[in-house]
N, C-alpha and C positions, 0 to 999 in steps of 0.2 A: 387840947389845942386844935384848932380847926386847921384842914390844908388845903390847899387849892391845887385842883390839876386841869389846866387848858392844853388844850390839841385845836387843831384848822387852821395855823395860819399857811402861810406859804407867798408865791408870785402869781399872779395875775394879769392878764389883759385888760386896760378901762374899757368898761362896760361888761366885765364878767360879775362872777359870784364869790363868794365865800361863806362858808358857815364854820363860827369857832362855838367851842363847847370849853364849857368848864363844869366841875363836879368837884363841892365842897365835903369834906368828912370831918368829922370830929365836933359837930354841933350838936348840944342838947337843947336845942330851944328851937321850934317850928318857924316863928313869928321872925323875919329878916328882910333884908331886901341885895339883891345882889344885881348885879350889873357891870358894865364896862369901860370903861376910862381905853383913851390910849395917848404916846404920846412920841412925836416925831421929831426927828434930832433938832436941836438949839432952837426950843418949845417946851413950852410948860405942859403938863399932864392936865388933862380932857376928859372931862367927862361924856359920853358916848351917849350911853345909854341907862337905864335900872329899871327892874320890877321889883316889887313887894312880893311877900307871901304870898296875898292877896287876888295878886295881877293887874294891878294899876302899873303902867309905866311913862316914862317921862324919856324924852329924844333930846338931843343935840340939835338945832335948826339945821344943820350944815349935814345931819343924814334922814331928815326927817323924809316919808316916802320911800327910802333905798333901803335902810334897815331897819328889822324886827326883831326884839328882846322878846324871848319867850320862858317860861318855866318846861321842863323835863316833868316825864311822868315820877321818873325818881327823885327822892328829897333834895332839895338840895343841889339841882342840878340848872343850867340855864345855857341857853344858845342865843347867837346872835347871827341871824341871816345878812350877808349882807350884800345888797345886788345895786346893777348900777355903778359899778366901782368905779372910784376917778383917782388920779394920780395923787392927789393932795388928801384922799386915805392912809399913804403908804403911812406906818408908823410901828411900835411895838403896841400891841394890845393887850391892856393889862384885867383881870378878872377881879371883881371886888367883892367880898361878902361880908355884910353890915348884920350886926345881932349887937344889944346891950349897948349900945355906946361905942363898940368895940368897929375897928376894921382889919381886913384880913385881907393879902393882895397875895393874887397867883405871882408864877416867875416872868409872866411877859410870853407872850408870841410875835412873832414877824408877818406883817403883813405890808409886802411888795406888789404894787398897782405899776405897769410897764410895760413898754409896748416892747 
């Protein structure tokens, strides 16, 4: 059973920073793609961000330029920089790891954008 564990979120000032991580266990299989959804109260879940195994990744228009989807030197592992902050970020951020057909969602982090 694969698990997910995210940490970074927190409050912020618009125009700061944030970097959240997440780190999947429990996969036998190299070949995934993992990324970030999030999703703010009375709204549907968003997709963010994703990379591949590989390193191809794919944006949200609305953070293209402010945030970077990166892979971890460790397996399985993936960060999302994200700079530029503006209030209409604020949301819960959710971590996603895609293998087989299959998806696998962290518990969510809070990320508050506020002056």
């Amino acid at each position: 059973q694969v698990q997910l564990v995210e940490s970074g979120g927190g409050l912020v000032q618009p125009g700061g920073s944030l970097r959240l991580s997440c780190a999947a266990s429990g996969s036998r299989f190299r070949i995934n793609v993992m990324g970030w959804y999030r999703q703010a109260p009375g709204k549907e879940r968003e997709l963010v961000a994703s990379i591949t195994s590989g390193g191809s990744t794919n944006y949200a228009d609305s953070v293209k330029g402010r945030f970077t989807i990166s892979r971890g030197t460790a397996q399985n592992t993936v960060y999302l920089q994200m700079n530029s902050l503006k209030p209409e970020d604020t949301a819960v951020y959710y971590c996603i790891f895609s293998q087989v057909g299959r998806n696998y969602w962290g518990q969510g982090t809070q990320v508050t954008v506020s002056s």
